[in-house]
C-alpha positions in Angstrom: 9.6 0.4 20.1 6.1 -0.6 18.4 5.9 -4.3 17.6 2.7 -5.3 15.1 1.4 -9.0 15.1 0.1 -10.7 12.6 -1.5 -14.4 13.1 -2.7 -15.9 10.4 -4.7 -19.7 10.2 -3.9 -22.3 8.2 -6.1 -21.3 5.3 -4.8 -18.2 3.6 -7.9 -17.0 2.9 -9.2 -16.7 6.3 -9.3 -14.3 8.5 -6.1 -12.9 10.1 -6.1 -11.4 14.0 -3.9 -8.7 14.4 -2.2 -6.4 17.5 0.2 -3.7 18.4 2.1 -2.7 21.5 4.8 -1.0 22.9 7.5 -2.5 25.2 4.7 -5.4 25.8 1.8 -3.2 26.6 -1.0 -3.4 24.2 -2.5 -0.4 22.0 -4.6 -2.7 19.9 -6.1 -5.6 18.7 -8.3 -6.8 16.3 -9.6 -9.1 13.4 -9.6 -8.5 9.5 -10.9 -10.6 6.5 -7.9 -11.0 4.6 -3.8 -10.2 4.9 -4.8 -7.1 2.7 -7.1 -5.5 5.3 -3.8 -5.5 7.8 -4.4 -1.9 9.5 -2.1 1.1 8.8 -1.2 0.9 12.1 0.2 -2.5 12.0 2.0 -2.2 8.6 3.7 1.0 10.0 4.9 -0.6 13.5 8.7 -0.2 13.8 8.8 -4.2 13.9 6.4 -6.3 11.9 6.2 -10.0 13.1 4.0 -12.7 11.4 3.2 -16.3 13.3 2.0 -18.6 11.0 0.5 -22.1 12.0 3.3 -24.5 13.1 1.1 -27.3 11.8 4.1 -27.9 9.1 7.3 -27.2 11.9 9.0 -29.6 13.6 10.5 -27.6 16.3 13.5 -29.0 18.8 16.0 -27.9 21.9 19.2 -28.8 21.1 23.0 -28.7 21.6 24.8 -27.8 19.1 28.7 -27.0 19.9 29.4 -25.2 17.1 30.1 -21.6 15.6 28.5 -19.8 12.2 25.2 -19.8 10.4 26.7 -22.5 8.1 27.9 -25.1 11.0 24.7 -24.8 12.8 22.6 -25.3 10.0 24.6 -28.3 9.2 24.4 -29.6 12.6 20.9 -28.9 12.6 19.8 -31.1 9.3 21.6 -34.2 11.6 19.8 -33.9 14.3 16.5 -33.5 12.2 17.1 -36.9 9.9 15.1 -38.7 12.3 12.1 -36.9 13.1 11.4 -35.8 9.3 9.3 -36.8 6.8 10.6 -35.8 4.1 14.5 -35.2 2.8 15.9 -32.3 5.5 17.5 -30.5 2.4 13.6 -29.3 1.5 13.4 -27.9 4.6 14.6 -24.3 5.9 15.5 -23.7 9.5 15.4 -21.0 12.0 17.7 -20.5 15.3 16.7 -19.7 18.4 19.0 -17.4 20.9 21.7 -19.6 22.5 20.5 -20.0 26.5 22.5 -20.3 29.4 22.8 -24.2 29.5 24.1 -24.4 25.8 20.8 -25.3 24.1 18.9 -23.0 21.7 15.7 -24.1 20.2 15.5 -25.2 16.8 12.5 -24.8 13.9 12.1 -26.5 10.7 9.5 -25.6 8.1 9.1 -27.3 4.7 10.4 -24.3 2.0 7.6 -24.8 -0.4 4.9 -24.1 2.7 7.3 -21.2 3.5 7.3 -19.9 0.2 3.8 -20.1 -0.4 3.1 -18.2 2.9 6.0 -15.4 1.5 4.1 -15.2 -1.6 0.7 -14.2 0.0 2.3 -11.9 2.8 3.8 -9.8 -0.8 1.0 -10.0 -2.3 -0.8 -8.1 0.5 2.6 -5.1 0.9 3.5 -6.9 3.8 7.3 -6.9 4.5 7.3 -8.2 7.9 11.1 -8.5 10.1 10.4 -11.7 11.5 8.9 -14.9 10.6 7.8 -17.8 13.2 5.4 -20.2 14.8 2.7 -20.5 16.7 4.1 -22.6 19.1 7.3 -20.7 19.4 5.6 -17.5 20.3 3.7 -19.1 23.4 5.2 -18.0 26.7 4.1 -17.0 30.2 6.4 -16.5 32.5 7.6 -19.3 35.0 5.3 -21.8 32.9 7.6 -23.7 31.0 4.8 -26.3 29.3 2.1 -24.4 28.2 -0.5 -25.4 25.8 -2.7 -23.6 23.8 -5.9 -25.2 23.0 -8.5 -23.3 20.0 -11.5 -24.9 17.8 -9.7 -27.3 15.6 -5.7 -27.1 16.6 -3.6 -27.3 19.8 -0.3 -25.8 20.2 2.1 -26.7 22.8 5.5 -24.9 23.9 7.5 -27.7 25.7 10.4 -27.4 27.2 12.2 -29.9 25.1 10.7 -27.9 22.1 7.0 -27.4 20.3 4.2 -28.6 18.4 1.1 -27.6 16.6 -1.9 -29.9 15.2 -5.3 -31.6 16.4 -6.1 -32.0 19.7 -6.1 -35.7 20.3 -2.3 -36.2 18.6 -1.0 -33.3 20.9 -2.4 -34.7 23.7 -0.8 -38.0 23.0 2.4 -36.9 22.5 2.5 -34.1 25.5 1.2 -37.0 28.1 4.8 -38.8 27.9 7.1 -35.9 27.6 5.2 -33.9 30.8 5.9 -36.9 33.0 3.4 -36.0 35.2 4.3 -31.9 35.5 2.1 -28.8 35.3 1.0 -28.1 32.1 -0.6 -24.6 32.1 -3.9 -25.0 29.6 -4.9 -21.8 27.6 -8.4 -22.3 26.1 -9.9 -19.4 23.5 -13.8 -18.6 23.2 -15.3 -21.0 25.9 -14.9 -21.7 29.2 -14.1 -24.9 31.1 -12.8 -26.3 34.0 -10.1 -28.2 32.5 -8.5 -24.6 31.5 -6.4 -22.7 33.7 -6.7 -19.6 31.9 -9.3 -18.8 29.5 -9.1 -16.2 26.6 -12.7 -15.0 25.9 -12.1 -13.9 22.2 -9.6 -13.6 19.3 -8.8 -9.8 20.6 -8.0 -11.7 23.5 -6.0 -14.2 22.0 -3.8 -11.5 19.9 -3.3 -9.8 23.2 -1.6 -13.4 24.3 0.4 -13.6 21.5 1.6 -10.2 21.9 2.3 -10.6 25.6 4.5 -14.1 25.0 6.7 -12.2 22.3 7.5 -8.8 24.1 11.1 -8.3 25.1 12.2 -12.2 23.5 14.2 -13.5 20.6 12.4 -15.8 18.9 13.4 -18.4 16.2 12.7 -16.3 12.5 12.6 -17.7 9.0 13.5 -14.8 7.8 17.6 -15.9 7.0 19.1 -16.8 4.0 17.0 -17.3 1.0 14.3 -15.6 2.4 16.0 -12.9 4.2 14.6 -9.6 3.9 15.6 -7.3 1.9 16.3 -3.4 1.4 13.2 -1.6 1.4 13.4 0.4 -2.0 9.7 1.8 -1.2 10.8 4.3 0.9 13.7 6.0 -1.5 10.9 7.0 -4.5 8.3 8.6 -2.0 11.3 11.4 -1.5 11.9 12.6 -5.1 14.5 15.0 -5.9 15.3 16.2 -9.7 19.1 16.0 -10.3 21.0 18.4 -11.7 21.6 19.5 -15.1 24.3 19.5 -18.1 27.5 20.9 -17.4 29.5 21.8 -20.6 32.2 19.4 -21.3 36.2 19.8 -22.0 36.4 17.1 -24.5 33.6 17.5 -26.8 30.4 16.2 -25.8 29.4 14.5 -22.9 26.4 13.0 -22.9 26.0 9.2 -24.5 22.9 8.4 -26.2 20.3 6.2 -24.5 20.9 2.6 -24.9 17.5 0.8 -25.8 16.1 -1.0 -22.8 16.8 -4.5 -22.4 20.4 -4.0 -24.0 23.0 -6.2 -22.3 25.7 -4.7 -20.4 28.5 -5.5 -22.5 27.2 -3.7 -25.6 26.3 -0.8 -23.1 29.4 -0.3 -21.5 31.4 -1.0 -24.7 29.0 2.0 -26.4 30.4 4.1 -23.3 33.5 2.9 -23.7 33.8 4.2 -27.8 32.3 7.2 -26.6 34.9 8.4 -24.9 37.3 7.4 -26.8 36.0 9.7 -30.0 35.3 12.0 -27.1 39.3 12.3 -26.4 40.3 11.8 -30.2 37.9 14.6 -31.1 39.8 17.1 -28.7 43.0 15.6 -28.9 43.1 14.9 -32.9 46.8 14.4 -33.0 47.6 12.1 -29.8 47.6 8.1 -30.3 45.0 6.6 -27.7 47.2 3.8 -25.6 45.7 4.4 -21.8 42.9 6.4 -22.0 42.6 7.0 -18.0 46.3 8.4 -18.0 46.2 10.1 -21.2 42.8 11.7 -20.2 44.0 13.0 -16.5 47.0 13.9 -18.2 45.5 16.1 -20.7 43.1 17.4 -18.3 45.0 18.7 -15.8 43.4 16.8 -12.9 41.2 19.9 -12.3 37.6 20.4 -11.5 34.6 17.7 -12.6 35.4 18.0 -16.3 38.7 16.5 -16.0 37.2 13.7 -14.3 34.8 12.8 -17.0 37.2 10.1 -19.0 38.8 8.5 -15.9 35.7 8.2 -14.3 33.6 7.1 -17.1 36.8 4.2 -18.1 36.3 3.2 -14.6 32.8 2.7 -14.7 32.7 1.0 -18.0 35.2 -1.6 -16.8 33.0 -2.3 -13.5 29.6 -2.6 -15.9 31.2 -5.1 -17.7 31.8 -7.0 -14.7 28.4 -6.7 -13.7 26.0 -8.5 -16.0 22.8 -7.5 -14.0 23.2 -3.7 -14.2 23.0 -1.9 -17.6 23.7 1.8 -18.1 20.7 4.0 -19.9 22.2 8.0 -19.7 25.7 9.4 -18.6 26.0 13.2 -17.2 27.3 15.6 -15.3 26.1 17.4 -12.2 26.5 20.4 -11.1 28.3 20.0 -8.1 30.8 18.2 -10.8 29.5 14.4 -9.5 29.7 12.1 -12.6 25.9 10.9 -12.9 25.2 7.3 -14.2 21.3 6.4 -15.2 21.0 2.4 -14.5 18.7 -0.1 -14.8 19.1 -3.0 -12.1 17.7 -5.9 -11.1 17.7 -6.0 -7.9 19.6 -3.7 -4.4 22.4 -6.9 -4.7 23.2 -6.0 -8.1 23.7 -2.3 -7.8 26.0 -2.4 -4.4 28.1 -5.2 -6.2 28.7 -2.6 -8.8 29.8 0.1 -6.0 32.2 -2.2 -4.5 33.6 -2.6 -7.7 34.1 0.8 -8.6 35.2 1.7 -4.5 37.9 -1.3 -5.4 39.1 1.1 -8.4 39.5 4.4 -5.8 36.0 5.6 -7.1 34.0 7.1 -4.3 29.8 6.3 -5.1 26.6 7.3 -3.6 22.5 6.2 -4.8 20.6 8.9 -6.5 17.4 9.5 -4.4 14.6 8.9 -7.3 15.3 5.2 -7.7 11.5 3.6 -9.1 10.9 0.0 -9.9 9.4 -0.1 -13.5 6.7 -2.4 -15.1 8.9 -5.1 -15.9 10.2 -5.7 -12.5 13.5 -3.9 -12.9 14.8 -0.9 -10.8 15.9 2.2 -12.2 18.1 5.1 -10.8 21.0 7.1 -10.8 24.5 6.5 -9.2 27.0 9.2 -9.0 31.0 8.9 -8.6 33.5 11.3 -7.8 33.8 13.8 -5.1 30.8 12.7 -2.4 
């Protein structure tokens, strides 16, 4: 599997080194100006990690006897109280891989400084899998203190946890905890004795970084609020034109478009009178009690076209449930699939409303062409009945 790198300073704005390798052996390496000038062949690695400065992380081994994301976020915020600035709720945490004596290591970042970072990493097409520190992505084998020493920061993996800032305040706080053990010294861009190993550029140093994250789980921000997401990029590139009309039992079958920005009530209650006139119109003389029943009833239960009531009652009902998807066309395909044109804010919204409709015995797939428009909404097709 290809892994990418991307390590970015403290500044945003400044330049960001870069590699990519294959089960730990590098390919490549490299500098750019900004987050934007990330290679192709970084962006298309099969994982994407970003370490960002661990300046702002407080980072800890701990024990924590306890079971779920929820418990050991709980159980981390304790143990954090006293070694925080600032209230632990503003802070976001990532988990380390439980080890062998019961501790896993521990990060905290501030969400803001998170958020910000997120922002910029967007704004530049970046989606990257994992999210972590400096610090926590130093690692050479059989060292367990090392500490990595560039122009204006140090960063130090410990074995009681890690720490990034200026050189004098890391050095202070390493002296104590080493109690007088080996500390492997990493220094980048100049030579001197005091280093044990010395990386001779930035190529180099990407090459380090690359080296201490092959084959380990690290700590990633990337849970909960700022987990990532379902790629919708990828579904649009491959566009497919659907089907066309298929002439209806009951009258006509296609409800008008409902003008964007409509709620979902007044859309699925317009669906909801169009089938109904739909039914009356071919059924002048039957009173309308259970439209469903009544429909499959009169229908037969045969082919798509006597699926078009049940299926479009079921689908109303589930809209109206579902305040963040609003319906914009109703058809039939050819291959008799009932076919729904939404709008939706987000991939959450629209696999809420397929459980709901999978909870009323309605089988669902996504239509291929699903776009994001202008205003930040997602548009696409959804089609129920025989898959």
């Amino acid at each position: 599997m290809t892994l990418g790198l991307i390590i970015v300073n403290e500044d945003p704005e400044a330049a960001v080194h870069w590699a990519v390798g294959e089960e730990g052996d590098l390919k490549a390496t490299g500098s750019v100006a900004t987050l934007s000038d990330v290679p192709t062949s970084v962006r298309d690695a099969e994982s994407l990690m970003a370490i960002l400065p661990g300046h702002m992380g407080a980072t800890r081994r701990l024990t924590l006897p306890v079971k779920g994301e929820k418990a050991l976020e709980d159980a981390a915020r304790l143990s954090f109280e006293d070694v925080l600035a600032e209230p632990v709720e503003d802070f976001h945490f990532a988990f380390g891989p439980l080890e062998e004596d019961g501790t896993r290591m521990v990060s905290a970042v501030p969400i803001d400084w998170l958020t910000a970072w997120m922002d910029h990493l967007k704004e530049a097409e970046l989606d990257p899998d994992h999210v972590t520190l400096d610090h926590l992505a130093i690692h050479i084998d059989e060292h367990p203190l090392v500490v990595l020493h560039q122009a204006h920061q140090v960063a130090a993996s410990l074995k009681e946890g890690g720490v990034t800032g200026d050189p004098q305040f890391i050095q202070m706080l390493v002296d104590p905890i080493t109690d007088g053990q080996k500390v492997l010294t990493v220094g980048v861009g100049a030579s001197s004795p005091s280093f044990d190993i010395v990386l001779k550029d930035t190529k180099a140093l990407s090459a380090f970084y690359l080296k201490g994250v092959a084959g380990r789980q690290l700590a990633s921000f990337r849970k909960g609020i700022f987990a990532k997401r379902r790629d919708w990029s990828g579904l649009f590139r491959h566009w497919r034109v659907a089907g066309g009309l298929m002439a209806a039992c009951v009258g006509v079958w296609v409800v008008g478009l409902v003008l964007d920005g409509v709620r979902h009530g007044r859309a699925a209650d317009q669906l909801m009178r169009q089938s109904t006139e739909n039914f009356a119109m071919a059924f002048p003389d039957t009173t309308i009690r259970d439209l469903r029943r009544q429909a499959s009833q009169r229908a037969g239960g045969v082919g798509g076209a006597s699926l078009f009531l049940p299926l479009s009652a079921d689908l109303a009902a589930a809209i109206e449930e579902n305040e963040a998807v609003q319906l914009t066309g109703l058809r039939f395909s050819l291959d008799g699939e009932l076919v729904a044109d939404l709008t939706f804010s987000d991939a959450v919204a629209l696999e809420q409303l397929q459980r709901d409709l999978e909870a009323r015995d309605v089988p669902t797939r996504e239509g291929a062409n699903l776009r994001r428009e202008a205003n930040g909404q997602y548009s696409g097709q959804l089609y129920l009945g025989e898959i």
